[in-house]
Z-matrix of the N, CA and C atoms (Angstrom, degrees):
N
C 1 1.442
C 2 1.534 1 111.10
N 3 1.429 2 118.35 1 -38.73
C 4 1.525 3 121.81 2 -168.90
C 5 1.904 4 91.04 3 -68.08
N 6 1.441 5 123.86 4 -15.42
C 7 1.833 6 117.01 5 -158.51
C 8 1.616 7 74.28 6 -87.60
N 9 1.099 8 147.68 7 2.55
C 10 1.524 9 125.93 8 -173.90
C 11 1.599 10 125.25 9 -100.92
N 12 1.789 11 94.39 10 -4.69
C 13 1.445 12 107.49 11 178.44
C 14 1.397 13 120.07 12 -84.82
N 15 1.860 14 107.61 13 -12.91
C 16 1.186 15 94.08 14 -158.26
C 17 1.783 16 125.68 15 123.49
N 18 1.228 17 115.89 16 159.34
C 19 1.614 18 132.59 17 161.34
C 20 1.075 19 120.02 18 -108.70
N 21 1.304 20 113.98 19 166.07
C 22 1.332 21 122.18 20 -177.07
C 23 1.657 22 101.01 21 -131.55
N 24 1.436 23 117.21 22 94.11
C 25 1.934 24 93.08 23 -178.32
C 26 1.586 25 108.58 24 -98.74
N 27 1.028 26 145.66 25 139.81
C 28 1.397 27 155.02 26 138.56
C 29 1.846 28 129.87 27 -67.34
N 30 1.368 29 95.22 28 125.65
C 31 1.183 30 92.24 29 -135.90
C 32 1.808 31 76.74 30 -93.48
N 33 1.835 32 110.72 31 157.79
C 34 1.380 33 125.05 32 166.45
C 35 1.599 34 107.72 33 -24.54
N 36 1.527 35 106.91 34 -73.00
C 37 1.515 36 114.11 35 -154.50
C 38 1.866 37 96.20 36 -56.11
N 39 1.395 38 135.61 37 -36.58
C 40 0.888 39 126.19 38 -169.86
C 41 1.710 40 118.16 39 -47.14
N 42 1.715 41 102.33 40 -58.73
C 43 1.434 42 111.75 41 148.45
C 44 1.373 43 127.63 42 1.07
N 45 1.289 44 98.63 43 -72.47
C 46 1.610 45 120.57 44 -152.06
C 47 1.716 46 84.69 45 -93.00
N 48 0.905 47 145.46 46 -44.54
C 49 1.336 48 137.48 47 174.27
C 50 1.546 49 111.92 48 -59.49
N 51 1.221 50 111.88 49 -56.11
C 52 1.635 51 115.37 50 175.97
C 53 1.735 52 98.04 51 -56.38
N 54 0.850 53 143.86 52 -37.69
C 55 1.549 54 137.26 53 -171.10
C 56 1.492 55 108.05 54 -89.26
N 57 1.238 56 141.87 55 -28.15
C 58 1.141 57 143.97 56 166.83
C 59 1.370 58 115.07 57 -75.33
N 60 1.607 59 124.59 58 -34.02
C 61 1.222 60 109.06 59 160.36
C 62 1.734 61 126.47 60 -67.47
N 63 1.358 62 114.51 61 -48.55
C 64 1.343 63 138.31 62 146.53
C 65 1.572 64 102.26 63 -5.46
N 66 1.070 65 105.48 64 -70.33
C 67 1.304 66 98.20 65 -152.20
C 68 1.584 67 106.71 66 -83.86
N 69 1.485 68 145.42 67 -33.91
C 70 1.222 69 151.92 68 132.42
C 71 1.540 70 112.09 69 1.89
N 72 1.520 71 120.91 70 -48.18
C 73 1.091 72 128.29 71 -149.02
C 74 2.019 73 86.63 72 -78.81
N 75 1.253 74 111.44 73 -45.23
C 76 1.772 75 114.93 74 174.32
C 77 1.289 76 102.83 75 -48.79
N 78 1.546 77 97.98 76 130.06
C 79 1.690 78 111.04 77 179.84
C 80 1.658 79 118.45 78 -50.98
N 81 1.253 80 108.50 79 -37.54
C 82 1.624 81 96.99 80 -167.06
C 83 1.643 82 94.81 81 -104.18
N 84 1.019 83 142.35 82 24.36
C 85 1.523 84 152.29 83 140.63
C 86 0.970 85 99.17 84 -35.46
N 87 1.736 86 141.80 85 126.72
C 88 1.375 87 150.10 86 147.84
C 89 1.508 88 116.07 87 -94.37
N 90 1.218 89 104.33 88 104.52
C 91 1.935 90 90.18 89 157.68
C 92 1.630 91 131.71 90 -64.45
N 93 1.014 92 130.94 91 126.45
C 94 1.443 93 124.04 92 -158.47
C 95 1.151 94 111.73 93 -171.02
N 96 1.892 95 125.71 94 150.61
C 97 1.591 96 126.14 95 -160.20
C 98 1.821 97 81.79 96 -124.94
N 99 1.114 98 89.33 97 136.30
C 100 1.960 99 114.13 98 161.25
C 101 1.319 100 86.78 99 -69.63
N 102 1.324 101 99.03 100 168.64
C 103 1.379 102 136.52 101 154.87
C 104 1.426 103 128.12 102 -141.49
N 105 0.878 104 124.14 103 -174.61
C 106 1.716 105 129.90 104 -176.08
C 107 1.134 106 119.72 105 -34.13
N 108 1.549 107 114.63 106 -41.88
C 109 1.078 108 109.94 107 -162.67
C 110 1.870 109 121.01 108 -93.10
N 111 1.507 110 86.12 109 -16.10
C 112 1.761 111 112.50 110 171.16
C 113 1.462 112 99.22 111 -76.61
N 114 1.429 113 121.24 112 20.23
C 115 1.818 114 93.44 113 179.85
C 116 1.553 115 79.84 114 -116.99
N 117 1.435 116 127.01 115 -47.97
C 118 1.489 117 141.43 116 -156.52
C 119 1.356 118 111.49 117 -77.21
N 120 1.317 119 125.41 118 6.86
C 121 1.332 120 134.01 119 129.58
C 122 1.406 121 145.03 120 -66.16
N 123 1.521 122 85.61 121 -20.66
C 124 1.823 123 82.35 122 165.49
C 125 2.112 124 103.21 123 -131.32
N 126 1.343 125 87.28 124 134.33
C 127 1.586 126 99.60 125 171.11
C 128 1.586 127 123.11 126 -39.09
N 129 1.587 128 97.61 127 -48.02
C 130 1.745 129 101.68 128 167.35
C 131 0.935 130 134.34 129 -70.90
N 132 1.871 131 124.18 130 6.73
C 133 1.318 132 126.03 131 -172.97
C 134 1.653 133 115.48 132 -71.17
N 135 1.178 134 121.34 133 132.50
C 136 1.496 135 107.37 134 158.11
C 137 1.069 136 125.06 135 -111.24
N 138 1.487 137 127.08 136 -145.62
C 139 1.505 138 109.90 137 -169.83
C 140 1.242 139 109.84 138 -99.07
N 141 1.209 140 124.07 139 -1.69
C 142 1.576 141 124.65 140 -174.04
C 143 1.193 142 92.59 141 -96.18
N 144 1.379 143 161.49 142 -11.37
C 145 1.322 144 158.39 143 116.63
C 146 1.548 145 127.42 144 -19.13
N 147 1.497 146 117.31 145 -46.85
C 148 1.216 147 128.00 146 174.59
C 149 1.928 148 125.57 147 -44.86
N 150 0.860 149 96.85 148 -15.63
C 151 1.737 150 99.42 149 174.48
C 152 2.002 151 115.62 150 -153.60
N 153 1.660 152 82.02 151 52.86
C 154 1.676 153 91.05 152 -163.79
C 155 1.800 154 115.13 153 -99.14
N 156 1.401 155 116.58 154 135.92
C 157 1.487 156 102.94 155 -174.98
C 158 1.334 157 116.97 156 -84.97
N 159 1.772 158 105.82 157 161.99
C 160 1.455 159 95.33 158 174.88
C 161 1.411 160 107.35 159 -127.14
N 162 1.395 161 144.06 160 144.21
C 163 1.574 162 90.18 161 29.40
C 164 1.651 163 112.76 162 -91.42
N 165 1.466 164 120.22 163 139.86
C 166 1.626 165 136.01 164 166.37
C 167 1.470 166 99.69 165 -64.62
N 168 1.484 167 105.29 166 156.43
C 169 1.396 168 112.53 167 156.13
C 170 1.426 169 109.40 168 -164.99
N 171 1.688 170 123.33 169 157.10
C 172 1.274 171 107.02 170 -146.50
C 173 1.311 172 88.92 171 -169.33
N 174 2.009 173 114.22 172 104.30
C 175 1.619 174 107.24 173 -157.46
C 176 1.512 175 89.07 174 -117.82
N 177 1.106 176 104.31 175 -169.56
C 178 1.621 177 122.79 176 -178.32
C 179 1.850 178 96.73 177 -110.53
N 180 1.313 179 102.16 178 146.15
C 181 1.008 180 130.82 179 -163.73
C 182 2.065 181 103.60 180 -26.90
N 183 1.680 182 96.81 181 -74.13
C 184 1.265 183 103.07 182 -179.61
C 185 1.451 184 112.20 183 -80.37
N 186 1.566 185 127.41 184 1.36
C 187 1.708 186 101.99 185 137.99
C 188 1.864 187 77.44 186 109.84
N 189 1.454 188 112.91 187 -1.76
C 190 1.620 189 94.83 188 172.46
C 191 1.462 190 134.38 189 -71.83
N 192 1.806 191 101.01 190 -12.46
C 193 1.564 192 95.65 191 -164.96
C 194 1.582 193 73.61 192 -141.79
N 195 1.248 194 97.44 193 157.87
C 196 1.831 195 107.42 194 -178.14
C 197 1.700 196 86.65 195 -169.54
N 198 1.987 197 104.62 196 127.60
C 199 0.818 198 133.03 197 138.09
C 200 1.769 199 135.64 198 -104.87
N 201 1.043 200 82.55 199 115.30
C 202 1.988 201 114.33 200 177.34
C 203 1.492 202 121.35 201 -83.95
N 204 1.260 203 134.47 202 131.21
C 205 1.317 204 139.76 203 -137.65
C 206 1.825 205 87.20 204 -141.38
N 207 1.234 206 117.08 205 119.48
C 208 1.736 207 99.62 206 173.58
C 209 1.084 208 115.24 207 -135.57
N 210 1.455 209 145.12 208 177.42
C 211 1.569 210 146.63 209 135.18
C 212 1.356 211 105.11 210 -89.87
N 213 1.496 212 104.66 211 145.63
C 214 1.025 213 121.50 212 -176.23
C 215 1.762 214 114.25 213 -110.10
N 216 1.249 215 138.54 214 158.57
C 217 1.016 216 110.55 215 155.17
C 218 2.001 217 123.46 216 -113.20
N 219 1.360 218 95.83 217 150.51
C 220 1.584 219 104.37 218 179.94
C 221 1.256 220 118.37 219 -73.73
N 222 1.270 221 121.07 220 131.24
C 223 1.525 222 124.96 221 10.51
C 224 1.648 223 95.50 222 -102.49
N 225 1.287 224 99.48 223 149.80
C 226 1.771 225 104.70 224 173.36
C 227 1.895 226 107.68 225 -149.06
N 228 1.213 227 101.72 226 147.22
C 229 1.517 228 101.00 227 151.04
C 230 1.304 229 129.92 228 -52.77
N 231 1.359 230 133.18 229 85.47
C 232 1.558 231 128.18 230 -139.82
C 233 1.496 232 91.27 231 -82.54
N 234 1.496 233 127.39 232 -47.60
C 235 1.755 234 136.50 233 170.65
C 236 1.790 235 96.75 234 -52.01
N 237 0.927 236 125.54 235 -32.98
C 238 1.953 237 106.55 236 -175.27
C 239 1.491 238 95.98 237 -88.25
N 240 1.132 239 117.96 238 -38.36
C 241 1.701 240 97.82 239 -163.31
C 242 1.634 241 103.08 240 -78.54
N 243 1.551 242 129.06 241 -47.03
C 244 1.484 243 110.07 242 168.28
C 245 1.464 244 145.80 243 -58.81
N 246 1.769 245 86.32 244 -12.31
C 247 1.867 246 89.69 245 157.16
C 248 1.844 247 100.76 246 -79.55
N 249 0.694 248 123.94 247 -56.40
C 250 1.796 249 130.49 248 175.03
C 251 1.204 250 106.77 249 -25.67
N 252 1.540 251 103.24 250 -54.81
C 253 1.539 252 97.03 251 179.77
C 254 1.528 253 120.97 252 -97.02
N 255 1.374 254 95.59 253 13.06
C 256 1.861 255 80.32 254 177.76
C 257 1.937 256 89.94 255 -104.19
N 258 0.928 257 137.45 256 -14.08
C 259 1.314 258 148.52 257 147.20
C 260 1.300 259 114.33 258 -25.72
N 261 1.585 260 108.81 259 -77.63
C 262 1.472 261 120.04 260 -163.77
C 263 1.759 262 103.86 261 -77.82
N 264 1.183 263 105.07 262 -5.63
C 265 1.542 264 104.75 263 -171.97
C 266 2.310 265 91.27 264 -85.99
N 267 1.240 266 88.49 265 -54.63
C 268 1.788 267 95.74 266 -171.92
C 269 1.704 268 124.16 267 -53.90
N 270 1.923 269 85.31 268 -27.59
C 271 1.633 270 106.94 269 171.14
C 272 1.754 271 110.00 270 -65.20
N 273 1.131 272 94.71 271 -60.07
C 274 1.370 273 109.99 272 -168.41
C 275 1.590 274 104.93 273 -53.13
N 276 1.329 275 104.81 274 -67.29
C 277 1.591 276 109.91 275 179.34
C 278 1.291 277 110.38 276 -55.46
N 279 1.757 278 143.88 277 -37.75
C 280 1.336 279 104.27 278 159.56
C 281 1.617 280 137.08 279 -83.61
N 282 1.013 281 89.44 280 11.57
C 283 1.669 282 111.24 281 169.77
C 284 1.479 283 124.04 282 -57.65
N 285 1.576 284 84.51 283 -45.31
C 286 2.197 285 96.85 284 -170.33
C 287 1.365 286 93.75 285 -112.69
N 288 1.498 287 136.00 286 -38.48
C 289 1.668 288 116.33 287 157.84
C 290 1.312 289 139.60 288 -83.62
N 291 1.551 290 114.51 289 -8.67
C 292 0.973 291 116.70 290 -156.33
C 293 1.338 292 135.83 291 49.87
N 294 1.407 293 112.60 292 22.85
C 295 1.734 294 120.02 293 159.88
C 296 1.477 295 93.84 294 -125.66
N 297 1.804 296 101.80 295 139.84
C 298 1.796 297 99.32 296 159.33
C 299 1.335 298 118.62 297 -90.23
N 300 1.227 299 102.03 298 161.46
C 301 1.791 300 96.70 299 172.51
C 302 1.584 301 116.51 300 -79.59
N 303 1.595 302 121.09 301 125.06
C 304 1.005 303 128.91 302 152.63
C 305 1.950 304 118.78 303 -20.77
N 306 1.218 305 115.49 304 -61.22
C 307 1.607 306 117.16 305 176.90
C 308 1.592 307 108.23 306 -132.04
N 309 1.294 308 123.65 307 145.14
C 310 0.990 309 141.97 308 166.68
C 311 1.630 310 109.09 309 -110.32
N 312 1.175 311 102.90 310 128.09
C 313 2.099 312 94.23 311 178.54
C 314 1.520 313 96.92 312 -137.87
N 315 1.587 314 112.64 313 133.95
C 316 0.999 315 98.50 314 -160.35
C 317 1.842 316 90.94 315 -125.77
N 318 1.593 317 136.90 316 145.35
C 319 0.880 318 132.61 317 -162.35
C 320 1.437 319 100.86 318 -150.49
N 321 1.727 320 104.62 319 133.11
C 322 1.446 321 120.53 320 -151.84
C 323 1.652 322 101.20 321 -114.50
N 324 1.677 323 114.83 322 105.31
C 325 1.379 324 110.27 323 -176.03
C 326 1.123 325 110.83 324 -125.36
N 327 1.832 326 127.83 325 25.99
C 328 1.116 327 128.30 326 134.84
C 329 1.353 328 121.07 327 -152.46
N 330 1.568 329 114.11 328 149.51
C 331 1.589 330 102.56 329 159.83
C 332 1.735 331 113.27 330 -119.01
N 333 1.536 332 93.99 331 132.22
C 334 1.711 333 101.71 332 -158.36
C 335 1.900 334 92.31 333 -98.43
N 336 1.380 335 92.79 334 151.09
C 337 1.792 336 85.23 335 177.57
C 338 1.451 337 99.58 336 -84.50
N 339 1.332 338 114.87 337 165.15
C 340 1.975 339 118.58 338 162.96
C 341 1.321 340 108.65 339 -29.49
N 342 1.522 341 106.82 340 -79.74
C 343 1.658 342 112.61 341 164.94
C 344 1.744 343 113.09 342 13.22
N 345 1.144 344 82.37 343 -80.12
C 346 1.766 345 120.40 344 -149.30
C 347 1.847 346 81.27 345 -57.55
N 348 1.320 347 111.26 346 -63.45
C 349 1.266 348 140.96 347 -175.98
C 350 1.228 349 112.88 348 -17.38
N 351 1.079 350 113.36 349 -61.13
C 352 1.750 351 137.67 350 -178.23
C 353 1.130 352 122.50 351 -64.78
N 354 1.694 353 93.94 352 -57.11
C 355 1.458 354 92.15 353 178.51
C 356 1.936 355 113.44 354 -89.78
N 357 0.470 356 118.44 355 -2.85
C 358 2.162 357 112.47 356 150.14
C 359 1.239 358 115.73 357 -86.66
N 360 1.249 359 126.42 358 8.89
C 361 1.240 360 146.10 359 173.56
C 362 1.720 361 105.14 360 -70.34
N 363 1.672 362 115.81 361 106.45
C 364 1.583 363 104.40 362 -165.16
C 365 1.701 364 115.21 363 -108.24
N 366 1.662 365 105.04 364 0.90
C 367 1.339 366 114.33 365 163.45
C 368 1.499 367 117.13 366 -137.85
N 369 1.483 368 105.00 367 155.30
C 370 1.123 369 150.16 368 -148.25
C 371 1.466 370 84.83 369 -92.10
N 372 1.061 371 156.68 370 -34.20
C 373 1.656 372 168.15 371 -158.35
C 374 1.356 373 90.08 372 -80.86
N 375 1.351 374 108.72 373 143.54
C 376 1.798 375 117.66 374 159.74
C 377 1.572 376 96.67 375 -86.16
N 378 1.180 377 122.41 376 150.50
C 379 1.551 378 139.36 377 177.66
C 380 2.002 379 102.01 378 -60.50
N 381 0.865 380 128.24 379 176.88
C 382 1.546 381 127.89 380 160.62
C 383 1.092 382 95.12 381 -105.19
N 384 1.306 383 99.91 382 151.88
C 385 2.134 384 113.60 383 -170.50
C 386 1.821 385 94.08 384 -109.06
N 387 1.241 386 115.17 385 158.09
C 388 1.204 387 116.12 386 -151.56
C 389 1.754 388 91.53 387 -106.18
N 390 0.868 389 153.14 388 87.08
C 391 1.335 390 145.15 389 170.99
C 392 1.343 391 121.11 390 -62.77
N 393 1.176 392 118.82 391 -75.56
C 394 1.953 393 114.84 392 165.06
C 395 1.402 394 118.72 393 -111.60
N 396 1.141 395 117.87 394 138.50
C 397 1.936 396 115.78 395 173.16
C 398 1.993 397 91.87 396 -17.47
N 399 1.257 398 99.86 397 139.48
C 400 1.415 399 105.20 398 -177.75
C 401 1.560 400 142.22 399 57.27
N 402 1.081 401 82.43 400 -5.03
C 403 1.511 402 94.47 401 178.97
C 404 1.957 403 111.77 402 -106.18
N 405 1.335 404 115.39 403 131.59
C 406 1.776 405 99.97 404 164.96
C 407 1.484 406 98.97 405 -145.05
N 408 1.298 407 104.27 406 170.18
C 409 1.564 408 103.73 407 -174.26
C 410 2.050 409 93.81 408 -97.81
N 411 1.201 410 96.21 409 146.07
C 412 1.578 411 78.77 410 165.93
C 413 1.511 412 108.21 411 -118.13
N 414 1.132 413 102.70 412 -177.07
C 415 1.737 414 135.07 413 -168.39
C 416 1.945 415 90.28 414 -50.37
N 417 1.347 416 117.66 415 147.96
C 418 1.357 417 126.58 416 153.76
C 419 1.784 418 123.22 417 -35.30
N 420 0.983 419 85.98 418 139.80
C 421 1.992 420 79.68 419 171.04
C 422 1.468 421 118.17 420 -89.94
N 423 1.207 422 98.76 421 0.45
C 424 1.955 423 107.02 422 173.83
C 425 1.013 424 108.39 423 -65.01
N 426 1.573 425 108.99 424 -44.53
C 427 1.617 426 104.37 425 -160.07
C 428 1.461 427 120.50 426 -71.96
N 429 1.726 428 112.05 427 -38.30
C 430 1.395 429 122.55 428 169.32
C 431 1.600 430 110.40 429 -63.36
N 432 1.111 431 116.53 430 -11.49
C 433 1.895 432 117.68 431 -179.89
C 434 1.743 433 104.56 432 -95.47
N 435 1.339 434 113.56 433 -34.23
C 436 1.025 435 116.41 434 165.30
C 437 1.800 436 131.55 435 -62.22
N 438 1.369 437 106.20 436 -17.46
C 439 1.545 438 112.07 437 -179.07
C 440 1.736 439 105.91 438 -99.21
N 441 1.505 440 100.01 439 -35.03
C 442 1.767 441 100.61 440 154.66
C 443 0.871 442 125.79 441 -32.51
N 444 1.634 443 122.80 442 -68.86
C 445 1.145 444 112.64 443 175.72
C 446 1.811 445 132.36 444 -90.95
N 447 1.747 446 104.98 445 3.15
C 448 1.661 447 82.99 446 156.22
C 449 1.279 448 117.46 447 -103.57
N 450 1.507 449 120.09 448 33.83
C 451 1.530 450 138.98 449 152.49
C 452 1.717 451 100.72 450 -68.07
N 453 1.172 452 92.27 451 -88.09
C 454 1.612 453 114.89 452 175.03
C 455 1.676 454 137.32 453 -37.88
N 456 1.481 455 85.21 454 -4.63
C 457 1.615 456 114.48 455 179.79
C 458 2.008 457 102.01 456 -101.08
């Protein structure tokens, strides 16, 4: 009787979307675009690499193994934040599929200073800070009441 309801398939990109947001949410997570010169450092680069954001992520079909590509920012515990983030990535993903991933691998292809930090910085929003697996605080409700009305103005 349960074969009469149906499947549920999940598709790759979902993966890789659930882990790229995931991982953003970790404080020293940088969002950030390579350029030219970040591809011509490595032999395996191709061209669809050449102007790619990070953090990347790039799972296997059914979502068991997911490799994540990030910037970091300087100075950081580079060993605490990729356990952090291979954590919040495994949390997250069984959260919205309800399967965890078998491996998380997490791979560090920049460290950005604060500086740098801020200014590629493309919103005005503080991030939500992650307090327990599943849990985050979010943003004020002023601020979303506040754009209401200089809409409405």
């Amino acid at each position: 009787m349960a074969d009469d309801r149906g499947t549920l398939t999940i598709r790759r990109r979902v993966y890789e979307r659930l882990a790229q947001h995931a991982a953003l949410s970790v404080d020293d997570v940088v969002a950030q675009s390579t350029g030219l010169t970040a591809a011509f450092d490595d032999q395996t680069a191709t061209s669809a690499a050449l102007f790619r954001s990070l953090p990347h992520a790039m799972a296997r079909e059914d979502g068991a193994a997911i490799t994540l590509t990030v910037a970091l920012r300087w100075p950081t515990r580079v060993n605490d934040v990729c356990a952090m983030v291979r954590d919040v990535v495994s949390d997250d993903v069984l959260r919205f599929t309800g399967s965890r991933p078998e491996r998380v691998d997490v791979d560090v292809a920049q460290l950005v200073s604060g500086s740098a930090k801020e200014s590629a910085s493309t919103s005005t929003r503080p991030r939500p800070v992650r307090r327990r697996a599943g849990f985050i605080d979010l943003p004020p409700v002023g601020d979303s009441v506040d754009e209401v009305e200089a809409i409405g103005s």
